[in-house]
C-alpha atoms as a printed R data frame, in Angstrom:
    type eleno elety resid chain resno       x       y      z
1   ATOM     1    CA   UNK     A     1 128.911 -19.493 31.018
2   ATOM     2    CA   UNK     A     2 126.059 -17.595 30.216
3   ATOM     3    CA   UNK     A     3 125.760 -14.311 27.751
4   ATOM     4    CA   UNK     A     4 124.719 -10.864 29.353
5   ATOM     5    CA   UNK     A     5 121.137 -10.795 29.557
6   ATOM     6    CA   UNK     A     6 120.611 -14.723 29.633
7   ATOM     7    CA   UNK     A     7 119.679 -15.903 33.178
8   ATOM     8    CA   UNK     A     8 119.244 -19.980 33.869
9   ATOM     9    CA   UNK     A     9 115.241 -19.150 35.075
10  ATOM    10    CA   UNK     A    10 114.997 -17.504 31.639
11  ATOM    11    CA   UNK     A    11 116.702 -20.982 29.802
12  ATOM    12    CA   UNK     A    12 114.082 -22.639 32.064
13  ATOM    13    CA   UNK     A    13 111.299 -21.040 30.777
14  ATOM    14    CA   UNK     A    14 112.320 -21.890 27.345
15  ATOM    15    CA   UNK     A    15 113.051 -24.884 27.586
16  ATOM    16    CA   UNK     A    16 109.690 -26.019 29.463
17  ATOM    17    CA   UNK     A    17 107.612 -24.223 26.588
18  ATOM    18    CA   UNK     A    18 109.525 -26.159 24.035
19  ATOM    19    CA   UNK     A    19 108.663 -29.126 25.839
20  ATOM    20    CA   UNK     A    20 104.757 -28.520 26.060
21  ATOM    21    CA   UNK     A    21 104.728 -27.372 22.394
22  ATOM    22    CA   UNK     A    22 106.120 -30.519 21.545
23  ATOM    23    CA   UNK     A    23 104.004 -32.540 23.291
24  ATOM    24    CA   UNK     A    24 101.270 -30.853 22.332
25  ATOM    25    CA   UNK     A    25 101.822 -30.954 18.524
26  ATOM    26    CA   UNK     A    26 102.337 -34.478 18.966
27  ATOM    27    CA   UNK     A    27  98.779 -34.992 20.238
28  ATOM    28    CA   UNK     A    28 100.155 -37.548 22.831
29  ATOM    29    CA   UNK     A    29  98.457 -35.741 25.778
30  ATOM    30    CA   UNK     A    30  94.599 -34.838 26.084
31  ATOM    31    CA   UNK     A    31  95.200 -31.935 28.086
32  ATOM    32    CA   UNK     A    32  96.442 -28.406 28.005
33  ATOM    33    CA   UNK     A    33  99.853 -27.875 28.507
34  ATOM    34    CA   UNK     A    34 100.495 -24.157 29.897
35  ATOM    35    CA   UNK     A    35 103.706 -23.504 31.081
36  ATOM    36    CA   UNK     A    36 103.184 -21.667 34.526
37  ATOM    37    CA   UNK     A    37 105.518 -19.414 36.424
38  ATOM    38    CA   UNK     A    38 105.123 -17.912 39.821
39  ATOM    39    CA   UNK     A    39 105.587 -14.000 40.293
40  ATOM    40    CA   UNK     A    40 108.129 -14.198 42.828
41  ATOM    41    CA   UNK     A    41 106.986 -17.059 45.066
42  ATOM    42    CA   UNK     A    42 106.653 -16.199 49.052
43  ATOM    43    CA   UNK     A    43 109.408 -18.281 51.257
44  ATOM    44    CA   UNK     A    44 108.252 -17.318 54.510
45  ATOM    45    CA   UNK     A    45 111.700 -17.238 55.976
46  ATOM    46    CA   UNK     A    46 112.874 -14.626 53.476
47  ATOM    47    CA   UNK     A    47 109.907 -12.292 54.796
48  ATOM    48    CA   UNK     A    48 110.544 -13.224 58.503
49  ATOM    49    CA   UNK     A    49 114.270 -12.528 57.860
50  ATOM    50    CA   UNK     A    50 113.504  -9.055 56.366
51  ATOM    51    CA   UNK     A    51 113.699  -9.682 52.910
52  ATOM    52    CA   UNK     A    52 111.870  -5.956 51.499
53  ATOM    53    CA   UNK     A    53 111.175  -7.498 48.087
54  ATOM    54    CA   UNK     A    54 109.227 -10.272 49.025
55  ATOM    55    CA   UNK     A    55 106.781  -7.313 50.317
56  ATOM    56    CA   UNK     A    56 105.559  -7.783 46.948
57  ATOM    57    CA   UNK     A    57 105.453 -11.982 47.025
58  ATOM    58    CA   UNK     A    58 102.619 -14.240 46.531
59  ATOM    59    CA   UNK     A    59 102.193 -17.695 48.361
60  ATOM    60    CA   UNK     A    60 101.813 -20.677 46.750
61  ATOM    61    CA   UNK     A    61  98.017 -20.477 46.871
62  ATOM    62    CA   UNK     A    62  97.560 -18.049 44.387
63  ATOM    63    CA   UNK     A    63  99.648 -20.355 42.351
64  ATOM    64    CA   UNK     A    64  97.082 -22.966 42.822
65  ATOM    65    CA   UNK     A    65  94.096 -21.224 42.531
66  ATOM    66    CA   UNK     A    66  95.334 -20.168 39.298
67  ATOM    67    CA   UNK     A    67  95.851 -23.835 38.236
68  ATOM    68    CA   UNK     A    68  92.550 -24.807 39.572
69  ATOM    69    CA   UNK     A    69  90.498 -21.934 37.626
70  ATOM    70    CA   UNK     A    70  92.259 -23.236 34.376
71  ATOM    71    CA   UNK     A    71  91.245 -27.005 34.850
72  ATOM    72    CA   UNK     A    72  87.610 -25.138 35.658
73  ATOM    73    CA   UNK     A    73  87.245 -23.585 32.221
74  ATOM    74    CA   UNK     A    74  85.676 -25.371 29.696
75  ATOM    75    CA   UNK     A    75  87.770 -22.882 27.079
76  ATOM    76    CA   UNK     A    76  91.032 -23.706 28.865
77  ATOM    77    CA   UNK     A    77  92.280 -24.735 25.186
78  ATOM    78    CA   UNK     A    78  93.570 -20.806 25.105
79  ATOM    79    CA   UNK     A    79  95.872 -21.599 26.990
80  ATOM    80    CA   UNK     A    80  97.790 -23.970 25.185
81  ATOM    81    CA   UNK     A    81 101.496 -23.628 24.713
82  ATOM    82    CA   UNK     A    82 100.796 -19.994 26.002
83  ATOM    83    CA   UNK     A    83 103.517 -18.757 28.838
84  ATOM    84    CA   UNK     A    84 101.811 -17.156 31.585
85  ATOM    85    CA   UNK     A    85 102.361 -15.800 34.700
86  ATOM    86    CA   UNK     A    86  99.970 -16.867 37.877
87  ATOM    87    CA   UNK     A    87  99.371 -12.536 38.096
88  ATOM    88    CA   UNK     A    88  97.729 -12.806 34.584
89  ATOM    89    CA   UNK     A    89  95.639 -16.062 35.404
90  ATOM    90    CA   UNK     A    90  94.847 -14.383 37.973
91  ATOM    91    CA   UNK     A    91  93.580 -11.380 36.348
92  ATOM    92    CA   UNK     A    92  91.529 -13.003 34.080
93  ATOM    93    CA   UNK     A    93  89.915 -15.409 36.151
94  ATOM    94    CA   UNK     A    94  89.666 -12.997 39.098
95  ATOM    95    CA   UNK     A    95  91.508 -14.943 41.477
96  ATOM    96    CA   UNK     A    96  93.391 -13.782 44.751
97  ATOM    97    CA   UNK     A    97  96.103 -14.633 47.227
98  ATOM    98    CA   UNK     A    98  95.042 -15.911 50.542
99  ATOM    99    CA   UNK     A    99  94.724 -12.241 51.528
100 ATOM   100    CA   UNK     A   100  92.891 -11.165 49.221
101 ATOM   101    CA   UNK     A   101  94.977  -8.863 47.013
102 ATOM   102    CA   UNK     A   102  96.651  -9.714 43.437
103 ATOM   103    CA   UNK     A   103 100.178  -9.679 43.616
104 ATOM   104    CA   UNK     A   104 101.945  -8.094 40.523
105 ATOM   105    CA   UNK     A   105 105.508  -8.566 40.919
106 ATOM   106    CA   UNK     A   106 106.737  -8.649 37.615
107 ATOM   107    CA   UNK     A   107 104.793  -5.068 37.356
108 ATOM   108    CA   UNK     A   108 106.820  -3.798 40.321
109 ATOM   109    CA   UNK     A   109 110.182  -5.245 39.194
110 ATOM   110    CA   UNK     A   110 109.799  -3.269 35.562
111 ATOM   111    CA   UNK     A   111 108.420  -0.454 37.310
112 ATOM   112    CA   UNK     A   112 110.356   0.551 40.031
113 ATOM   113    CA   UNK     A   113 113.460  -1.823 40.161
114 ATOM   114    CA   UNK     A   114 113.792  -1.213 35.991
115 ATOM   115    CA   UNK     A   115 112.132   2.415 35.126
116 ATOM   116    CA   UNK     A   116 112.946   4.154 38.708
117 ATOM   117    CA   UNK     A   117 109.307   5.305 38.866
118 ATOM   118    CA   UNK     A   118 108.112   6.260 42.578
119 ATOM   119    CA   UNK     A   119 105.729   3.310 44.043
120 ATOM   120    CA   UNK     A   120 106.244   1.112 47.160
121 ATOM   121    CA   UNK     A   121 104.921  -2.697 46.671
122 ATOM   122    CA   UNK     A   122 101.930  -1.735 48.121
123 ATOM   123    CA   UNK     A   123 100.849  -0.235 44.478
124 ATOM   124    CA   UNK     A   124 101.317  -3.946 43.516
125 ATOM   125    CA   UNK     A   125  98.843  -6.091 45.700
């Protein structure tokens, strides 16, 4: 059972970067290993369904243009070992979702689901 506070995508995330620093330190793989997590992924029959949060999703896209503007950058080395979300990627390379906005739904979660402030998720695209 797991403690208060301790969630299994939060073990997850661990666990992966322990993996990549490993392999990493080891010098066994000629790449850049940068563990990636989604926002809060779109699932298309959550939004058709109703599902209010996922007003704040991204699709899989954004995910992948994140991916693809790391491989791109000849400094992609700073990413190594580094935890990242595809919003901050996303920032820093400039990249969108297939709509053109930036999803930030970690932002909204702390924000509004965490602090209480005012906002709706359209503050977060």
């Amino acid at each position: 059972m797991l403690r208060a506070g301790i969630n299994g995508a939060d073990l997850n995330a661990a666990l992966v970067g322990r993996v990549l620093k490993v392999v990493s330190e080891r010098g066994r793989v000629a790449s850049v290993a940068v563990p990636l997590g989604e926002n809060f992924p779109r699932l298309e029959v959550v939004v058709v369904a109703g599902g209010a949060g996922f007003a704040i999703s991204e699709t899989p896209a954004m995910v992948g243009r994140a991916i693809a503007a790391v491989a791109a950058d000849p400094e992609r080395s700073r990413w190594n070992q580094a935890s990242v979300t595809s919003f901050e990627l996303a920032t820093h390379y400039g990249t969108t979702d297939v709509d053109g906005t930036r999803p930030d739904a970690w932002g909204y979660i702390v924000d509004v689901e965490e602090r209480g402030l005012d906002r709706t998720p359209a503050d977060y695209r």
